[in-house]
Short mmCIF file of the C-alpha atoms (twelve columns), coordinates in Angstrom:
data_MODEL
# 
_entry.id   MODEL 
# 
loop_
_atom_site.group_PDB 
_atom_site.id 
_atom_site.type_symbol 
_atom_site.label_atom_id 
_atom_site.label_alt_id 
_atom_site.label_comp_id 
_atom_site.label_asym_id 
_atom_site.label_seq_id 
_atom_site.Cartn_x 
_atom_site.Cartn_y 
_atom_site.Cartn_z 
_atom_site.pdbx_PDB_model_num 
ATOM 1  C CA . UNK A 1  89.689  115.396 85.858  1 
ATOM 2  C CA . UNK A 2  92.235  112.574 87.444  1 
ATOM 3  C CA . UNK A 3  95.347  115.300 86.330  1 
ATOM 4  C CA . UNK A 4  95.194  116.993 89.567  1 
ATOM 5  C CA . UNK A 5  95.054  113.850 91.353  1 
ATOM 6  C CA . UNK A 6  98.046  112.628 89.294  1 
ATOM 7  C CA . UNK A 7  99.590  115.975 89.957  1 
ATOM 8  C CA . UNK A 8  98.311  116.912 94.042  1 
ATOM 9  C CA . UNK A 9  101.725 116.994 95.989  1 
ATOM 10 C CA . UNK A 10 99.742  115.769 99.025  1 
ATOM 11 C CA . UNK A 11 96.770  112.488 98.752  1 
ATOM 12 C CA . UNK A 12 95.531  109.816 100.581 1 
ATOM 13 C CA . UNK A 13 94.278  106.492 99.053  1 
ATOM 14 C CA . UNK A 14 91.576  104.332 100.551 1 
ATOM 15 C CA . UNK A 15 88.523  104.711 102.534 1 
ATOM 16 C CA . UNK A 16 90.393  105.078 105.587 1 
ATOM 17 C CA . UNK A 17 92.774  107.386 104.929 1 
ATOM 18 C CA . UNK A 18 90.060  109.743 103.163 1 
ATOM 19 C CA . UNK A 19 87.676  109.576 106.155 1 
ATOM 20 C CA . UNK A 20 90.309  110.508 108.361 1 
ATOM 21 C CA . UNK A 21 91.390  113.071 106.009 1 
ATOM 22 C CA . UNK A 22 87.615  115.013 105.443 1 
ATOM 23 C CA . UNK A 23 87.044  114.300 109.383 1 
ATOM 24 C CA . UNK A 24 90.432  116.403 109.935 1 
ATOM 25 C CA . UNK A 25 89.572  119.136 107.648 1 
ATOM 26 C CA . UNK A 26 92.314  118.317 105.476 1 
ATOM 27 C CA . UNK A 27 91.099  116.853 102.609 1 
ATOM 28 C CA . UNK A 28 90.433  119.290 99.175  1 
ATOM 29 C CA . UNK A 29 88.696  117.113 97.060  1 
ATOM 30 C CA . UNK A 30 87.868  113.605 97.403  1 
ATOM 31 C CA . UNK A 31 87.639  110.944 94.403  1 
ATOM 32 C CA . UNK A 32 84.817  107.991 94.329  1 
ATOM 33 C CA . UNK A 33 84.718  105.698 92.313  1 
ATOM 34 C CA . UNK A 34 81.297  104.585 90.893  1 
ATOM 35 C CA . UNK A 35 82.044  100.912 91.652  1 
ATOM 36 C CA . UNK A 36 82.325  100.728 95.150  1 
ATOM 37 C CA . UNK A 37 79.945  99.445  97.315  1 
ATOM 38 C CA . UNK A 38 76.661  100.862 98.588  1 
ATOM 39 C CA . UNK A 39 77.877  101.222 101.654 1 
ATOM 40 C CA . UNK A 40 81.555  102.592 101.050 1 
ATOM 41 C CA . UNK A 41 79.696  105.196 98.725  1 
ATOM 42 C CA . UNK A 42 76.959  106.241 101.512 1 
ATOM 43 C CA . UNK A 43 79.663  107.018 104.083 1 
ATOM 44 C CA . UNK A 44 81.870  109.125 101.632 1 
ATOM 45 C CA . UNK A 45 79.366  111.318 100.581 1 
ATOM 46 C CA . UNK A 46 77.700  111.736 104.321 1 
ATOM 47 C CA . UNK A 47 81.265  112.906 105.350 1 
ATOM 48 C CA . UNK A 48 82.001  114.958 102.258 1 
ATOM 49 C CA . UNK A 49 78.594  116.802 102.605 1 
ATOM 50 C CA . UNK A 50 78.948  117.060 106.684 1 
ATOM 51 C CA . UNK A 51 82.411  118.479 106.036 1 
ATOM 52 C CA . UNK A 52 81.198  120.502 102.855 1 
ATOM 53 C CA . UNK A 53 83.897  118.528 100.699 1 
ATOM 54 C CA . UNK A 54 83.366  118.190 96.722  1 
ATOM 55 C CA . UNK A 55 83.426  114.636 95.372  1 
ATOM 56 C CA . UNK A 56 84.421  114.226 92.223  1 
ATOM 57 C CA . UNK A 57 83.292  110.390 90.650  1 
ATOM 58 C CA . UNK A 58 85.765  108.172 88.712  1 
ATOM 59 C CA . UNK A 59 84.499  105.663 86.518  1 
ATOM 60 C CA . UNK A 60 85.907  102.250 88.257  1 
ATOM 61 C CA . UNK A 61 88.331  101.935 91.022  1 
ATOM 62 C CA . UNK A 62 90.760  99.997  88.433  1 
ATOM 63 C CA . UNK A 63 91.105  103.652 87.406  1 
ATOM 64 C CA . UNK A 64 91.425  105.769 90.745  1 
ATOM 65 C CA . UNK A 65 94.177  102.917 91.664  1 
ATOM 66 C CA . UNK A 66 95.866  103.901 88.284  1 
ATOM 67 C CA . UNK A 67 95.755  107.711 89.220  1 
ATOM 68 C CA . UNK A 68 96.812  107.710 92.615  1 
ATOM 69 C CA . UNK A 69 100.231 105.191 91.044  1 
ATOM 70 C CA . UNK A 70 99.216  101.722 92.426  1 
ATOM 71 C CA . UNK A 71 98.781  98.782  90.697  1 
ATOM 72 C CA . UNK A 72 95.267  97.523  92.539  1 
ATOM 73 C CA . UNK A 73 92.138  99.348  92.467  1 
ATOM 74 C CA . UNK A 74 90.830  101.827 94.707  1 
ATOM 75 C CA . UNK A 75 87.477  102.717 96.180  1 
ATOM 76 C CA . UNK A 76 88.202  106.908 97.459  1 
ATOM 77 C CA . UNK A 77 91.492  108.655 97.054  1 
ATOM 78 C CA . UNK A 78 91.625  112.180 98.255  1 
ATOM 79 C CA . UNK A 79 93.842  115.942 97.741  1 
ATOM 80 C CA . UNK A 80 94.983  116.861 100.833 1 
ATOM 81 C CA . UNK A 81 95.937  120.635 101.986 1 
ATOM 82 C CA . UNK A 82 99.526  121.728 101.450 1 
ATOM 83 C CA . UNK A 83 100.935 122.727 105.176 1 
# 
């Protein structure tokens, strides 16, 4: 599940970064983790379903952080389209 994460050429990581990226139409796939907050969790999903965008949910951010290569935790990581 996390391999093409490991393996996307293109991601963002962080809630931020993923927003921007489904709001831009460049985003594949975005990654949740089931740990975040209510609130991070709520906004993901109404942007993934607005922008017809399949989330795929990680266990704990620990292990999205550990996918995407850093050493903290993160709450949303996202594949973005190749140009």
């Amino acid at each position: 599940m996390l391999e093409s994460l490991k393996e996307a050429p293109k991601k963002t990581v962080g809630m931020k970064q993923t927003l921007k990226a489904v709001q831009g139409g460049a985003a594949l796939e975005v990654f949740l983790a089931e740990d975040v907050s209510d609130y991070i969790s709520q906004k993901v999903r109404e942007q993934c379903k607005s922008n017809n965008i399949r989330i795929t949910m990680v266990d704990s951010m620990s292990e999205l952080g550990k996918a995407c290569g850093i050493a903290v935790g993160a709450a949303t990581a996202a594949i973005l389209k190749e140009d």
